[in-house]
N, C-alpha and C positions, 0 to 999 in steps of 0.2 A: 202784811203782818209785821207787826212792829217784832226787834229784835232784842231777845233777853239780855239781859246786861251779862257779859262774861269778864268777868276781874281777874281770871286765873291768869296765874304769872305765868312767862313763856318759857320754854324747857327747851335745853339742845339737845339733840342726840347725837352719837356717834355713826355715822351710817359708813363703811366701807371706810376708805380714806377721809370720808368730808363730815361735815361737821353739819347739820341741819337744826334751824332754831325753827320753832313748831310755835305759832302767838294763838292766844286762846283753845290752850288745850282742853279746855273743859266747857268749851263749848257745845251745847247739844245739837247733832248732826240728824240725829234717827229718833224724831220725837216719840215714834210707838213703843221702842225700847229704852230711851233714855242712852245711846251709846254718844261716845264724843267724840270732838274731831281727832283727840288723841288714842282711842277705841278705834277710829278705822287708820291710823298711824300705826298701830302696831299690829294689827290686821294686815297690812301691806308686808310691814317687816317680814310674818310669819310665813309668810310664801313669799319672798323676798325672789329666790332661784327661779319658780314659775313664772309669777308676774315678768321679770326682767326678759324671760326667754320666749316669751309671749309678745312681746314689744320692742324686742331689740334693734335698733336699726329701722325701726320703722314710724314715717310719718304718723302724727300722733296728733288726734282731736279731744281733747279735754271736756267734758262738762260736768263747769263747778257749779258751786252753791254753795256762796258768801256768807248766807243766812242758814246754812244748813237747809234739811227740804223742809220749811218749813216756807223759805223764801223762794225766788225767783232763779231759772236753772238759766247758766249760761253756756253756749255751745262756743267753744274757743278754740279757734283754729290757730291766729297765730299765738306765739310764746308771749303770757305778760310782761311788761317790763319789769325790769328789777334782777332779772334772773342772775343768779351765778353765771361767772364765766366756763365752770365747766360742766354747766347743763348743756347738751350738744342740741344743736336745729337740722333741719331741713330743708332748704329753700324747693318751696313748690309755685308751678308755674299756671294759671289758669286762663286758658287761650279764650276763654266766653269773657271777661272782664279785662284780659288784656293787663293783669295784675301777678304780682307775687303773693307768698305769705311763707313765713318761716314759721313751720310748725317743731313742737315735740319731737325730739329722736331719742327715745333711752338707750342708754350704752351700760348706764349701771342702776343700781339699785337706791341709790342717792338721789337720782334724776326724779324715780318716783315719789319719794318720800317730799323732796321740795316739791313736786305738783303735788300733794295733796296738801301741803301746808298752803300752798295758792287755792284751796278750798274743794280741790279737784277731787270727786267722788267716781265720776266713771272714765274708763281708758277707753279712745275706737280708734285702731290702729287702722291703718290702708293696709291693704295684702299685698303691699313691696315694702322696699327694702329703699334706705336712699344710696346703693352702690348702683341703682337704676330704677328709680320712683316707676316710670312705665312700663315695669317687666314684671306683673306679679310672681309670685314665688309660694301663692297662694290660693289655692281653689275654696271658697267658703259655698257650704250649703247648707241653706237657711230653712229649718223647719219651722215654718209661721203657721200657727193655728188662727183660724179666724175666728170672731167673739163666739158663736156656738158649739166650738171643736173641743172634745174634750179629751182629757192625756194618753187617754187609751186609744185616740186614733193617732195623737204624735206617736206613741211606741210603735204603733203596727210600722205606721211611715218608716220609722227607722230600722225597722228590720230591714224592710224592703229596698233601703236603701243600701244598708249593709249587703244582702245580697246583691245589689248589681256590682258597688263596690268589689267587692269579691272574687266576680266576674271576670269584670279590667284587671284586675291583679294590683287595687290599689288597696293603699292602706287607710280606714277613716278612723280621723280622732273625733269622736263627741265630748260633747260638754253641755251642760242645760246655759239656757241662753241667760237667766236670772231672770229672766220674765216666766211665758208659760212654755215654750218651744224650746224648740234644741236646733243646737250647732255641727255639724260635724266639719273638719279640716281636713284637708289633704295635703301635701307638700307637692308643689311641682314646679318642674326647673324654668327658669327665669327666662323662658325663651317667646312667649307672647306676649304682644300685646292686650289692654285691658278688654278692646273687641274682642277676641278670641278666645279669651277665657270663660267672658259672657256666655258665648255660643257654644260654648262645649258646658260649661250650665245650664243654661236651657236644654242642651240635649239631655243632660243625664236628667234633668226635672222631667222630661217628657216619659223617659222612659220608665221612671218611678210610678210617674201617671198610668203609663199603658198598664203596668203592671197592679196596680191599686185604683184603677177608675173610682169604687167605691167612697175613695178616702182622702185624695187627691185632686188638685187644681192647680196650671200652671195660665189661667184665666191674667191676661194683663193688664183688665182695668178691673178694679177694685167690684163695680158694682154688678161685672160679670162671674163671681166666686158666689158659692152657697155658702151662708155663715156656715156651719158645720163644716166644712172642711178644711184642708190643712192647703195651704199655699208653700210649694215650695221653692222659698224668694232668688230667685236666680242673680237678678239686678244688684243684689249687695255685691256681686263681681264687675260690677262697672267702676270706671274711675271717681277716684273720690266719693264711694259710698261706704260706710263702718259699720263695723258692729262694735260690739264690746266683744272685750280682748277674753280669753283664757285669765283666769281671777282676778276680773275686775268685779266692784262691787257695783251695785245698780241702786241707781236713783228711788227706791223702794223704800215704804214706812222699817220694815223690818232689815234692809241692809242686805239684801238677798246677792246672792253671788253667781257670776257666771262660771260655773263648777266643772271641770273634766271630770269626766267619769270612765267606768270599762264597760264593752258591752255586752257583758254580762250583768250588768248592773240596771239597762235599762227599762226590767219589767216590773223592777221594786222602787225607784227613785222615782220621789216628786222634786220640782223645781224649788217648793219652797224647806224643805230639808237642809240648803247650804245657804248659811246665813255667816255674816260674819264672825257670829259667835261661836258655830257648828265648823267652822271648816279649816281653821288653825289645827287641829284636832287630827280632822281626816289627814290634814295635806302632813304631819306628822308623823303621820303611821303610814301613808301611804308612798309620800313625794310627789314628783310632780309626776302626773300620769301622761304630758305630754313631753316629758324629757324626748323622744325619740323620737320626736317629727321630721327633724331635719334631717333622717338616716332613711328613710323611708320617700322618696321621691318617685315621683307618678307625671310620664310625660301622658301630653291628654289629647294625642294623636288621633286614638278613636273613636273620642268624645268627636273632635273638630270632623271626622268620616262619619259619626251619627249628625252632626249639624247641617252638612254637606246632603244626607241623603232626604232628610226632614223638608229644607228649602225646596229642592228637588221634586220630592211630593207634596210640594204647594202648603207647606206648613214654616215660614219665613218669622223671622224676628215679631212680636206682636209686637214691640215697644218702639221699633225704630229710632229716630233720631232722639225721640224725647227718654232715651232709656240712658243715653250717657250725658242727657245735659247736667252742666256742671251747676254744685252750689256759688254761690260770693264768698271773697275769701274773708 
């Protein structure tokens, strides 16, 4: 699709210490709302504190869209060129292509604002940190609904999840994913590798399973899951797999958000409720709901004694090798 002519002059902002010039602010990004690329620029600004603390330090995969979604989405791993000198990288190493790539690392709230001026609409950070890319510091558990699953079975899932959490004595942060599923986080200390994290994923996905057969599938190939049900995606715990970050906005006609919430929240919220335009608002009134992750640490000791005992009963990795093969950088 050919692209609208945008003439608007380009604007600088002041962001932090640094100085960001924004070219074609008025360019349309979200043709269902007419929002521009200066619209999700200061959509970022507004949860400035969140975003930043969502991504800090952390390898960072970009996908923009040059053309706004109107055009063709690009998934960008390494930094474009041009960048500022104190946009900070990460050198990641990828032992299947025997390559590097310097991805994203925010350190401040500047870093974001220049990737969205490079046309950058969604953040998918890795679950480490670069003080040690191979040590998540991160457990993500991914409530994927499959095409027939509807919201009322993601809430049940998440209760249920909440109780096992509970159990362990850990703490879950949720968030809707800006698609139709939800997120929850956990903070945990930087002492695994990206296999062992998987596998105490998997275990807690099983035991959600045992406990919700109904509602539930931890099925590893795709064409073994009943649409109706909810997949809980373990694998986004492998190396080099992302989600979108804690308020990033998604590749969506409407600009939907990937939104923390409290869970007490989760039996009145829909996903498409936090839109760009809707959650300046909340994050206002509210702040950042996952200010506290980092205070909240969960070693996943008896997740890896649930994994241990699964194998054991002849219940072993479904995905095996093809579960951490790596993308090209």
């Amino acid at each position: 699709m050919a692209r609208s002519r945008d003439t608007s002059e380009p604007v600088e902002l002041t962001v932090g210490e640094r100085t960001v010039r924004v070219t074609h602010p008025e360019r349309v990004y979200f043709p269902a709302t007419g929002a521009t690329k200066l619209d999700l620029v200061e959509y970022y600004l507004s949860v400035g504190d969140g975003i930043v603390n969502a991504l800090r330090e952390r390898p960072c995969m970009m996908h923009r869209f040059p053309e706004g979604l109107a055009g063709d989405k690009v998934h960008q791993k390494r930094l474009p060129r041009g960048a500022p000198p104190w946009v900070q990288t990460v050198t990641l190493f990828f032992p299947r292509f025997k390559r590097t790539a310097d991805e994203l690392c925010v350190t401040e709230l500047a870093s974001v604002i220049w990737a969205v001026q490079m046309s950058t609409v969604e953040f998918h950070p890795w679950n480490s940190r670069r003080a040690d890319t191979e040590k998540p510091d991160e457990w993500r558990i991914d409530l994927d609904p499959m095409p027939d699953c509807d919201f009322a079975r993601v809430r049940r899932v998440a209760h249920v999840a909440h109780e096992v959490l509970d159990e362990l004595g850990a703490v879950g942060w949720p968030k809707t994913s800006g698609g139709k599923g939800l997120h929850i986080y956990v903070r945990i200390p930087p002492q695994w590798g990206f296999a062992d994290v998987r596998r105490a994923a998997l275990a807690f996905a099983r035991e959600v399973e045992r406990r919700a057969p109904q509602d539930v599938t931890t099925a590893w190939w795709r064409k073994d899951r009943d649409p109706a049900m909810l997949f809980v995606d373990y694998n986004q715990n492998a190396r080099d797999h992302t989600i979108a970050s804690a308020y990033s906005v998604r590749g969506t006609p409407r600009g939907t958000v990937s939104t923390p919430i409290r869970w007490t929240e989760i039996d009145d919220v829909l996903p498409d409720d936090f839109t760009i335009a809707t959650v300046p608002a909340r994050y206002a009134e509210l702040g950042d709901l996952h200010a506290g992750i980092d205070q909240a640490v969960f070693p996943i000791d008896q997740l890896l004694q649930w994994a241990d005992r699964d194998e054991r009963d002849g219940r072993p990795d479904p995905g095996g090798a093809d579960a951490v093969d790596l993308d090209a950088p």
